[in-house]
C-alpha positions in Angstrom: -28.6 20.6 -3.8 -27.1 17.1 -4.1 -26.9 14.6 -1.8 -23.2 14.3 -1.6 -23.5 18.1 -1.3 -25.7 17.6 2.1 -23.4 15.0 3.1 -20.5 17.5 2.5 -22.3 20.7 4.5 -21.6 18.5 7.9 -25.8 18.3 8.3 -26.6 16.4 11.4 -26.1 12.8 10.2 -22.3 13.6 9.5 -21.8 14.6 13.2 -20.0 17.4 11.6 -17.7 15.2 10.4 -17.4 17.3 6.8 -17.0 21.1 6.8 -19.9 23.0 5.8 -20.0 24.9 2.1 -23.1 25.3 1.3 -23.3 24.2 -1.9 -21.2 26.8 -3.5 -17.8 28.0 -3.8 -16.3 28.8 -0.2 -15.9 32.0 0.6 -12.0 32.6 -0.1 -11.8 34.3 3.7 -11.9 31.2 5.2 -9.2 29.3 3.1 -6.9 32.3 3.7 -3.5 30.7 4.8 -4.5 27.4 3.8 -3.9 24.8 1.7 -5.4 21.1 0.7 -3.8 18.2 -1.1 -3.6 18.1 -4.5 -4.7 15.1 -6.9 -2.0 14.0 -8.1 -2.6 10.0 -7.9 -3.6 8.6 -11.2 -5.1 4.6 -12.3 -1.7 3.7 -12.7 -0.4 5.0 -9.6 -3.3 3.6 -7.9 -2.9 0.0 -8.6 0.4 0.2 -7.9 -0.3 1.6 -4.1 -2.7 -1.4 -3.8 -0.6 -4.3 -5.7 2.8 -2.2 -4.0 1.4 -2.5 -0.8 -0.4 -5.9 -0.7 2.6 -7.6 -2.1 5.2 -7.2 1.0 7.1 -9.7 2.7 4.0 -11.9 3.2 3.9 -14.3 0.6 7.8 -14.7 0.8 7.2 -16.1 4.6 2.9 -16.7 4.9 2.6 -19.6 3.1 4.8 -21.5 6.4 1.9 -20.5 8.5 -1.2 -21.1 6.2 0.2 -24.9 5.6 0.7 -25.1 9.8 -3.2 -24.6 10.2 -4.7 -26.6 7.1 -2.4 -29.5 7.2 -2.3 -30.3 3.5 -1.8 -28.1 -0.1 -4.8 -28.3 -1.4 -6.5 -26.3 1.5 -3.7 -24.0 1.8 -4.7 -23.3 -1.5 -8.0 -22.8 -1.0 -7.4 -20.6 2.2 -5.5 -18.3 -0.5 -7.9 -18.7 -2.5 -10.6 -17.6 0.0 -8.6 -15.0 1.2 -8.5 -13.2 -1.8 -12.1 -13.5 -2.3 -12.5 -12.1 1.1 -10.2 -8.9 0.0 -12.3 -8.5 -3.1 -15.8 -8.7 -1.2 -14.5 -5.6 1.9 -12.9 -3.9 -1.2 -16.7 -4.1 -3.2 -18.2 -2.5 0.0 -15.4 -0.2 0.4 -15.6 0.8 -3.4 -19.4 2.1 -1.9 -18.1 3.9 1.0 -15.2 5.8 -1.0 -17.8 6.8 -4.3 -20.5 8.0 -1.6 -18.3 9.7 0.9 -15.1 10.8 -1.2 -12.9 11.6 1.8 -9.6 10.3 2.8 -9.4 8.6 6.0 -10.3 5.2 5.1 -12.3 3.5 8.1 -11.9 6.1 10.1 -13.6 8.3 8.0 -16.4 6.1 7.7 -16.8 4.9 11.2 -17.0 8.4 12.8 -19.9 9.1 10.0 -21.6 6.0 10.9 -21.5 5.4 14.2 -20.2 8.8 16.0 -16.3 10.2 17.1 -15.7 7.7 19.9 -15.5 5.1 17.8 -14.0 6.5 14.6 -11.0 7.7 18.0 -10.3 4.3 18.8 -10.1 3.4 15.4 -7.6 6.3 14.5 -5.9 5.3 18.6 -5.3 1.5 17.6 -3.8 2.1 14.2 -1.9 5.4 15.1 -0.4 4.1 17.8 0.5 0.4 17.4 -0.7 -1.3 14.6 0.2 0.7 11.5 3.4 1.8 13.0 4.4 -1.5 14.2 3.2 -3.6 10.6 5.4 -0.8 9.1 8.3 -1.5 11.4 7.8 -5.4 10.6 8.1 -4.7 7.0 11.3 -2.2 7.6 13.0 -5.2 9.2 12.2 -7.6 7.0 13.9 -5.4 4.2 16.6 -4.9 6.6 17.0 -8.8 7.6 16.8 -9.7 3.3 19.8 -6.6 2.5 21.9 -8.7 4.4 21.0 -11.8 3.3 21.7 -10.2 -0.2 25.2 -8.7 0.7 26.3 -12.0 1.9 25.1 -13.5 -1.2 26.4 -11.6 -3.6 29.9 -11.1 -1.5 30.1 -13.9 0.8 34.0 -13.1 1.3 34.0 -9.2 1.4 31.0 -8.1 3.4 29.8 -10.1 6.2 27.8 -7.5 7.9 26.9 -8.4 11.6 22.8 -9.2 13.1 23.7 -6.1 14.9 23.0 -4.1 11.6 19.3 -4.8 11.3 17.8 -2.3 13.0 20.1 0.2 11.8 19.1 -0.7 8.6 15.8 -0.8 9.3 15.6 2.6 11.1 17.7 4.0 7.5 15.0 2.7 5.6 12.0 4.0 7.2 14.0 7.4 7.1 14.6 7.6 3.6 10.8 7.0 3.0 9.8 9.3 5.2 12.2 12.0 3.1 10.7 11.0 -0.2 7.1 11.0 1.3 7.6 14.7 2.8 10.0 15.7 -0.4 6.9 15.2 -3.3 3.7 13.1 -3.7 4.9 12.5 -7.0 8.3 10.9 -5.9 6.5 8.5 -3.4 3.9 7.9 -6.1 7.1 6.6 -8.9 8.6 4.9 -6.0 5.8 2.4 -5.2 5.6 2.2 -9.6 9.0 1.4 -9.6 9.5 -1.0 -7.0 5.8 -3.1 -7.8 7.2 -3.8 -11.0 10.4 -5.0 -9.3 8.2 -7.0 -6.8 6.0 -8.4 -9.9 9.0 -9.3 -11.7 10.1 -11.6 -8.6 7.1 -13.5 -8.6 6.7 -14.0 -12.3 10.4 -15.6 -11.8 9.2 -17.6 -9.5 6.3 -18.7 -11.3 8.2 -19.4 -14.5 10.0 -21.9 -12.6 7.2 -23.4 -11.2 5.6 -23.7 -14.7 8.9 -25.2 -15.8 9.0 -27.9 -12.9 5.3 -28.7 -13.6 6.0 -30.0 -17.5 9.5 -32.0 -16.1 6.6 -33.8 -13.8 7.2 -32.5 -10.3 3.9 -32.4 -9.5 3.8 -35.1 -6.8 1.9 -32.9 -3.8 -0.4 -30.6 -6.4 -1.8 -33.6 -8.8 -5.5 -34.1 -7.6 -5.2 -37.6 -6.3 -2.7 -36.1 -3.2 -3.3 -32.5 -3.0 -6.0 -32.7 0.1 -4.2 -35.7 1.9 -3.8 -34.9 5.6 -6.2 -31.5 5.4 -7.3 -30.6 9.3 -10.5 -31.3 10.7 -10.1 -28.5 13.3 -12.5 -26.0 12.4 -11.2 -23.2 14.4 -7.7 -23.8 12.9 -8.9 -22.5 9.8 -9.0 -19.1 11.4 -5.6 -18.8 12.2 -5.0 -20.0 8.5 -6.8 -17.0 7.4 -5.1 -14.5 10.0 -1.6 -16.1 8.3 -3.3 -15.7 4.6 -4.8 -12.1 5.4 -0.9 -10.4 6.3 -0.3 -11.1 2.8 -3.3 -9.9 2.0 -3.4 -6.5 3.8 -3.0 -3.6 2.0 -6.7 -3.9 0.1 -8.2 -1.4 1.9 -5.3 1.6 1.2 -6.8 3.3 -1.9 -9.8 4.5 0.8 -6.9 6.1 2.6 -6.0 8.8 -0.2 -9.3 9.2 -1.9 -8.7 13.2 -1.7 -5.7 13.0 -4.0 -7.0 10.5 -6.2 -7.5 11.7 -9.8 -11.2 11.3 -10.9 -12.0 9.1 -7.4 -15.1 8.1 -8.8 -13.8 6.2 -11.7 -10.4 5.4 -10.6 -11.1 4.0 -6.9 -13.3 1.3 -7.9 -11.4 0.6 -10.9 -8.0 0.5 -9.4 -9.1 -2.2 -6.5 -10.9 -4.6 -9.4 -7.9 -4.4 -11.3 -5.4 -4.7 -8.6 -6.8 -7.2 -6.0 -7.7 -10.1 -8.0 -4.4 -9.6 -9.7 -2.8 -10.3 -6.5 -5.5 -13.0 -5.8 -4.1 -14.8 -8.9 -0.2 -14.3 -8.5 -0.4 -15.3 -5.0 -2.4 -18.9 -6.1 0.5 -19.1 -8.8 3.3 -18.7 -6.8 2.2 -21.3 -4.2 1.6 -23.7 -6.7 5.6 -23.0 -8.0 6.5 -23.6 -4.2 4.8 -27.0 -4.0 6.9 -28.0 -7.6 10.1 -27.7 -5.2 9.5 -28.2 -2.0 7.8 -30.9 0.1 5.2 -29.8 2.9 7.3 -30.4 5.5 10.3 -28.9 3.9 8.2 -25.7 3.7 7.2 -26.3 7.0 10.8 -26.3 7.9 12.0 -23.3 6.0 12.2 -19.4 7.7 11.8 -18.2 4.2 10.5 -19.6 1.6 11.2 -17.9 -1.3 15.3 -18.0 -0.3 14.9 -21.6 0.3 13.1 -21.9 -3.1 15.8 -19.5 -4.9 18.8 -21.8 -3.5 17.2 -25.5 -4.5 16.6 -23.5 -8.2 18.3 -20.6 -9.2 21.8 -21.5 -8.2 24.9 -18.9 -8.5 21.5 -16.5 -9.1 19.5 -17.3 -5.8 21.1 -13.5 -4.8 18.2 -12.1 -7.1 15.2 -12.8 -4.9 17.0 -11.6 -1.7 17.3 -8.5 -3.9 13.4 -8.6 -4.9 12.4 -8.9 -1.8 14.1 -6.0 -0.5 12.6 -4.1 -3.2 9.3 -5.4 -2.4 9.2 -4.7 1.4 10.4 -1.2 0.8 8.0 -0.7 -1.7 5.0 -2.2 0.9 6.9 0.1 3.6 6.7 3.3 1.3 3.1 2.5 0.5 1.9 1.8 4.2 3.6 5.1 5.0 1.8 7.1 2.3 -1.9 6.0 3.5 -0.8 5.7 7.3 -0.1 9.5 7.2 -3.4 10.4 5.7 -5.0 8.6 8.6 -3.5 11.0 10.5 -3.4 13.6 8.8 -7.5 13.2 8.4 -7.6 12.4 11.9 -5.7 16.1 12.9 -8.3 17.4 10.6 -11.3 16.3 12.4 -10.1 17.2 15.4 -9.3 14.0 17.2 -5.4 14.6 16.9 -3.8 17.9 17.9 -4.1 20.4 15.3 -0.6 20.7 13.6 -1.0 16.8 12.4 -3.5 18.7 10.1 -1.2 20.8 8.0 0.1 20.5 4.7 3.4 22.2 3.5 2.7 25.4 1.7 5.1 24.7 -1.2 4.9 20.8 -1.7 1.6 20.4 -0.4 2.8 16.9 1.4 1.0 16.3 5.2 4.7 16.5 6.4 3.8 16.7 10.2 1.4 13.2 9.9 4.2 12.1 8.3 6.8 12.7 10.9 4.7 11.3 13.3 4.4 8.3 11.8 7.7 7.9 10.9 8.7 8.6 14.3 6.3 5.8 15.9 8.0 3.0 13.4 10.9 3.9 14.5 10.2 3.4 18.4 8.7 0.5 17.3 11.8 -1.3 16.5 13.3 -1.2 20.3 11.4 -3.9 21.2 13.2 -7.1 20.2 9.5 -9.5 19.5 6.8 -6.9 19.3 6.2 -8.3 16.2 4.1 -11.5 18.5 1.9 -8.8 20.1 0.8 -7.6 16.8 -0.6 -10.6 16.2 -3.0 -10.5 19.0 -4.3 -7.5 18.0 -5.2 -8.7 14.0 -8.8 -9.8 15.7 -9.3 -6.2 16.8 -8.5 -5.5 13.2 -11.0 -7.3 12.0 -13.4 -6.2 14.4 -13.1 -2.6 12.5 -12.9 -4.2 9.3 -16.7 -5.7 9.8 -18.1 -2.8 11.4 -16.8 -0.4 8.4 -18.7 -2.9 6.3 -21.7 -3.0 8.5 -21.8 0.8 7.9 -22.7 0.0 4.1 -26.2 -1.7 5.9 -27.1 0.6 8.2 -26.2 3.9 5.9 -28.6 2.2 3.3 -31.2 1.9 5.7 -30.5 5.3 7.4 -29.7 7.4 4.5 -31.5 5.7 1.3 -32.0 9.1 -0.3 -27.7 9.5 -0.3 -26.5 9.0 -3.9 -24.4 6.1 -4.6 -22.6 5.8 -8.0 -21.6 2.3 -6.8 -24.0 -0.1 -5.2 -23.0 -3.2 -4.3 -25.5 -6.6 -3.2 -26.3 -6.7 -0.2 -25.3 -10.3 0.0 -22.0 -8.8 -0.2 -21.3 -7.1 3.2 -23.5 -9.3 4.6 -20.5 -12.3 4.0 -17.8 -10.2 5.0 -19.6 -9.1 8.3 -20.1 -12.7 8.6 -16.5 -13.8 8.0 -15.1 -11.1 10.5 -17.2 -12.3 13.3 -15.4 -15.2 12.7 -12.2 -14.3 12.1 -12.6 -12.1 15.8 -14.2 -14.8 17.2 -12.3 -18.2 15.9 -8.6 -17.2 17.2 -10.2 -16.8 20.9 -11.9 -20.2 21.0 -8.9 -22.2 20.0 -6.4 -20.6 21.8 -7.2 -18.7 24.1 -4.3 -16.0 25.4 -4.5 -13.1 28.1 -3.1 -11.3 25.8 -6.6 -11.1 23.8 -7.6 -9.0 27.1 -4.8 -6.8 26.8 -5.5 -5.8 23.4 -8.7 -5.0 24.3 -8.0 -3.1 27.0 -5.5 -1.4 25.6 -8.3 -0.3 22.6 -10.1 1.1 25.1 -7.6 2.9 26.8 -7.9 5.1 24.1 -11.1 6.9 25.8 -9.1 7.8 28.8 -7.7 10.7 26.1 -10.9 10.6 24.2 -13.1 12.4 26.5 -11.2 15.5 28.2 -9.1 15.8 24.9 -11.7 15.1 22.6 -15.6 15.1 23.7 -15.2 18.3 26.0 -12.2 20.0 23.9 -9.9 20.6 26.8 -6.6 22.1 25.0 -3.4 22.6 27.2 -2.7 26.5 26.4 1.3 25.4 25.5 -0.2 23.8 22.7 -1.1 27.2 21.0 2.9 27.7 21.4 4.1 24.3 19.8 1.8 24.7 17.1 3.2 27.9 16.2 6.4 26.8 16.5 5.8 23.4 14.2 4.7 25.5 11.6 7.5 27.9 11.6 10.1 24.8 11.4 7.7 22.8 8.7 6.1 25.8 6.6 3.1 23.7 7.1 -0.3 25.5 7.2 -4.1 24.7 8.1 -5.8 22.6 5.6 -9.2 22.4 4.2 -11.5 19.6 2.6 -12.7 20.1 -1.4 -15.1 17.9 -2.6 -14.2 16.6 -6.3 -17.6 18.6 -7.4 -16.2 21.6 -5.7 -13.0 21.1 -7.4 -14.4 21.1 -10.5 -16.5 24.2 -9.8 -13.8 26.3 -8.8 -11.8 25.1 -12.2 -15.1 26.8 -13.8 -16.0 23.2 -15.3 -19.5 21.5 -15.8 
């Protein structure tokens, strides 16, 4: 037997975190009214969920906060710079994680393996519950805030819709999402194709422009003699920077998310985050260069969006057409941050550390349609509040806090489990930086400015074990849940799921 096929059988290491086959093909009793996810996520469709998902509304608004922090262009640069090289490095070690464990879930997945279900709970409790719903709901109202910004570009004198609208707007497009994403995997697959290209196309205007500006000779605060003028000495300032730099960022990590429905996982995960994260790496340097050919730092400094301001100094009777991109953009990161969001909970249902009808999979279109209800339903609640948006924020150290113990898990699974086969192996050297860099990046926020509301993230991450234990660690089930679960399924034709492993898959296709 394999490795990855003891890894699979749930032996003692995994915590029974993986259901047990035993090597062979599971006897068909037990998959008797149930049904899995299918593969239906190619290369293509990959790199799109990572490019489609990275690329949201952050570089149309981040590079305001990066320049706050460093004081001068040539270290925002470099904090671009260094966050992209960041995102490649937690990718690299994520790339290991995905090829040796090939189960969605993302950190969750990997954290309960590692380190046991408490921890893998508050994991699935932080994200569930606040910050996946509530980045979603960010992006939602940032594609809301730029629809109107576009209508009263494009029809100044005919539609003037009111600041009122927003969250309308926002709530109407996290429900179409949610529709497309329950509908077909395919359709949410072409819709994050679709509007990536749109989002690319945006840029690459924007960096045409820029390119165009350089060889007139506006290149006043990029030539080398000016570029670092002013930089901060504030060491700890530089975290912040990289919190700022990072939201543009996020999104690397998504592919881990959806590894079950990936086609070929083995080839296509690792090859769909090197192709797709220093892409973005590059674009993102690009277009902050074009920025600098048109706007001074403290113009940018000044400006609620950049890119609008940018469109308006350049584009003229045109400057409607990045409104319009970035609409397409954030409801192409919103569509995307749903998909993978979903399987989080859908994973986490499957595990047991959700009720069980988060779990199911509908029986015809073989979508996780109660994970994504769920979701949906959080992001929606999500926009009540009228600055939730600041709370978030404190909670982007917690973030990283998971981020470096999912990477530490690449150390201490190679010293615990040498024997496990890896068809990736990265340097050591490698997770050893990015635990590095998270310890800072928890740690840096908190020295130079310290909040309460640090504490109340916290505690609010550990609140999580208040459920955890009668819910979860001595399987105390309300019997009405027995009754609602029924009842879900009838509304939903949703049934239990189980896990395949790609060599099972292959095995049951009767292939080598």
């Amino acid at each position: 037997m394999s490795v990855r096929s003891r890894l699979e059988n749930g032996n003692e290491s995994t915590n029974g975190l993986v259901g047990s086959h035993q090597g062979d093909k599971q006897n068909n009793n037990e998959r008797d009214g149930k049904v899995n996810l299918k593969r239906q996520v190619g290369l293509l469709s990959g790199i799109a969920l990572i490019v489609g998902t990275m690329i949201g509304s952050g570089i149309f608004v981040s590079p305001v906060g990066v320049l706050r922090q460093t004081e001068s262009v040539g270290m925002s640069l470099v904090i671009w710079l260094a966050c992209g090289i960041l995102s490649t490095f937690g990718s690299a070690c994520y790339m290991e994680l995905g090829t040796m464990i090939p189960k969605s879930g993302g950190e969750f997945t990997y954290l309960t393996l590692t380190y046991g279900h408490s921890l893998g709970y508050l994991y699935s409790w932080m994200s569930l519950f606040l910050t996946r719903p509530a980045s979603q709901a960010i992006v939602a109202l940032t594609f809301a805030f730029y629809f109107r910004a576009m209508l009263l570009s494009v029809a100044p004198g005919i539609c003037q819709p009111s600041l009122s609208m927003i969250k309308p707007t926002a709530a109407s497009c996290l429900l179409l999402i949610t529709y497309i994403n329950c509908k077909s995997v395919k359709w949410a697959t072409s819709v994050q194709n679709i509007f990536t290209v749109a989002k690319l196309l945006a840029l690459a205007i924007i960096f045409v422009v820029g390119v165009i500006r350089i060889f007139n000779g506006y290149t006043e605060y990029i030539s080398p003699s000016t570029i670092f003028q002013g930089s901060s000495t504030k060491v700890f300032s530089y975290g912040i920077a990289f919190y700022q730099g990072l939201w543009a960022y996020d999104g690397w990590n998504q592919l881990n998310y959806i590894t079950e429905e990936l086609v070929n996982p083995y080839r296509n995960l690792p090859l769909a985050i090197l192709i797709g994260i220093p892409m973005v790496t590059l674009i993102y340097i690009l277009v902050n260069i074009a920025y600098f050919t048109v706007l001074t730092p403290t113009e940018m400094l000044s400006a609620s969006a950049v890119a609008v301001t940018f469109a308006n100094r350049t584009l003229g009777p045109m400057a409607w057409i990045i409104p319009f991109f970035v609409c397409c953009s954030t409801f192409g990161a919103a569509n995307g941050t749903l998909f993978t969001a979903s399987r989080l909970c859908y994973v986490a249902g499957r595990e047991g550390q959700l009720v069980e009808v988060m779990s199911m999979v509908h029986v015809k279109r073989f979508t996780p349609t109660p994970a994504l209800l769920f979701t949906s339903i959080v992001s929606i609640l999500m926009l009540i509040p009228n600055d939730f948006d600041t709370l978030v924020n404190y909670f982007s150290f917690a973030a990283w806090l998971f981020y470096g113990l999912t990477t530490a898990a690449v150390l201490v699974l190679r010293y615990q489990h040498p024997e496990w086969t890896r068809p990736i192996k990265v340097p050591l050297v490698i997770p050893i930086i990015v635990v590095i860099a998270s310890v800072y990046l928890v740690i840096a926020p908190i020295i130079d400015d310290p909040q309460v509301e640090f504490l109340y993230a916290a505690m609010f991450i550990l609140a999580g074990l208040i459920f955890y234990f009668p819910f979860i660690h001595y399987g105390y089930r309300p019997r009405i849940m027995k009754h609602f679960t029924t009842l879900i399924q009838v509304l939903l034709e949703v049934a239990p799921s189980f896990y395949l492993s790609p060599e099972e898959e292959q095995e049951l296709q009767g292939k080598p």
